[in-house]
C-alpha positions as CSV (number, residue, x, y, z in Angstrom):
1,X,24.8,5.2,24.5
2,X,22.2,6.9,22.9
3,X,21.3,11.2,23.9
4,X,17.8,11.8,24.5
5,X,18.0,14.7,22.6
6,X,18.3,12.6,18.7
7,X,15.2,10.0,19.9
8,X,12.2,9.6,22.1
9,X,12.8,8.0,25.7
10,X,10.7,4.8,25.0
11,X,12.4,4.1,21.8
12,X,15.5,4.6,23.5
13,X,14.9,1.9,25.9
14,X,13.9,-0.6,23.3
15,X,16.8,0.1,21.2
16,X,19.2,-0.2,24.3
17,X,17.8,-3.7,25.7
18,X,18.3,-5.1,21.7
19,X,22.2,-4.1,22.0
20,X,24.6,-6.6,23.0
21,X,27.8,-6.3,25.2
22,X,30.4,-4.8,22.9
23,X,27.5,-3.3,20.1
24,X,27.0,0.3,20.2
25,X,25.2,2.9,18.0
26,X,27.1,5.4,16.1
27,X,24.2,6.9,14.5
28,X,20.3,6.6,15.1
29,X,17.4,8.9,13.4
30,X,14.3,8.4,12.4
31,X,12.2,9.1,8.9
32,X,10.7,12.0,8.2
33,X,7.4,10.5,6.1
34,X,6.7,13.7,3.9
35,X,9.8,12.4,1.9
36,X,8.9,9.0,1.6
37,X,5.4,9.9,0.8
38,X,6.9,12.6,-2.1
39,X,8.6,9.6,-3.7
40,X,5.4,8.0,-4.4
41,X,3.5,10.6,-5.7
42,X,4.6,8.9,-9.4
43,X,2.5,5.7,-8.5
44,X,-0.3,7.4,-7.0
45,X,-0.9,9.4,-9.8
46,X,-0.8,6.5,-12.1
47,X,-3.2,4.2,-9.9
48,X,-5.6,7.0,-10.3
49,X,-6.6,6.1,-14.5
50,X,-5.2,2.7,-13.7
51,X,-8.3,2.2,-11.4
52,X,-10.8,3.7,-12.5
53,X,-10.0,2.0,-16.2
54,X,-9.9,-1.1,-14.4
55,X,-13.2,-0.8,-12.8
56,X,-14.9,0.0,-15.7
57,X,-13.7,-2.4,-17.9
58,X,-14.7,-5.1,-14.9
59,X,-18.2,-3.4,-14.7
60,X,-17.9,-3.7,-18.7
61,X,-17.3,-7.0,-18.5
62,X,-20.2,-8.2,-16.5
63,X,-22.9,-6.4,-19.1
64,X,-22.9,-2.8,-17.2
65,X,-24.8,-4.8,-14.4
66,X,-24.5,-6.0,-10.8
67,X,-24.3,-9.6,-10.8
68,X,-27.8,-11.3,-10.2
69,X,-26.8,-15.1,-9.1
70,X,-30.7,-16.0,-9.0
71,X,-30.3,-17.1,-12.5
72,X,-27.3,-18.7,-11.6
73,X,-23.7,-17.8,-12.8
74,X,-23.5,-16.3,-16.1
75,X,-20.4,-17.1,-18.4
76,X,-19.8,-13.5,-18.2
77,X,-19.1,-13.2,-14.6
78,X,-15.9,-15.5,-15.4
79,X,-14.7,-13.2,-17.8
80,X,-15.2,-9.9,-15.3
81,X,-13.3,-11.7,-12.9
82,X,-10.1,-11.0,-14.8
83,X,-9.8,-7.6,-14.0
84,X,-9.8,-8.3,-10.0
85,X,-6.3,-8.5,-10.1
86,X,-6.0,-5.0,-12.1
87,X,-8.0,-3.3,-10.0
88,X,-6.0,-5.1,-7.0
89,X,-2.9,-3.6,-8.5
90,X,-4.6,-0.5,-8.7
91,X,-5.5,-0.2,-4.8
92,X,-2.0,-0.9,-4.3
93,X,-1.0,2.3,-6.5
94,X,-3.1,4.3,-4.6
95,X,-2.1,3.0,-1.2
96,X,1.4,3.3,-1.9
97,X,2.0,6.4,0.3
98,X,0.8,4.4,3.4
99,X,3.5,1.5,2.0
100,X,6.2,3.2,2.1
């Protein structure tokens, strides 16, 4: 069995009901997230140019202007649209902390 002491009550109880007959725990603890979140600092700090590069070259890419679809869809909007997944990848960067 599990002390009370190393876990929370409630987690306790879910943690005991998922055991079977003969299982038992020999070690439990839980993540601290400041060290997870320290790990990523690499990636977060990279996602920052990433992003903002990415963004610009997307807002390059449709002639420095917000799409007008009055006129109907200009060739150039295509060619913006390949730097959705870069800027995608770029969210992720900066999100990583939550991630991990």
């Amino acid at each position: 069995m599990l002390s009370n002491t190393t876990i929370p009550p409630a987690l306790r109880r879910k943690i005991d009901n998922e055991l079977e007959a003969r299982e038992f725990i020999k070690w439990v603890d839980q993540p601290i997230p400041r060290f997870f979140t320290a790990s990523s600092i690499g990636a977060v700090l990279f996602g920052i140019p990433w992003t903002s590069f990415a963004l610009f070259w997307t807002w390059g890419a449709a002639g420095f202007e917000f799409p007008d679809f009055r006129e109907g869809v200009q060739p150039q909007y295509f060619f913006a649209l390949f730097g959705v997944p870069f800027i995608l990848i770029g969210l992720a960067m900066l999100s990583s902390p939550f991630w991990t």
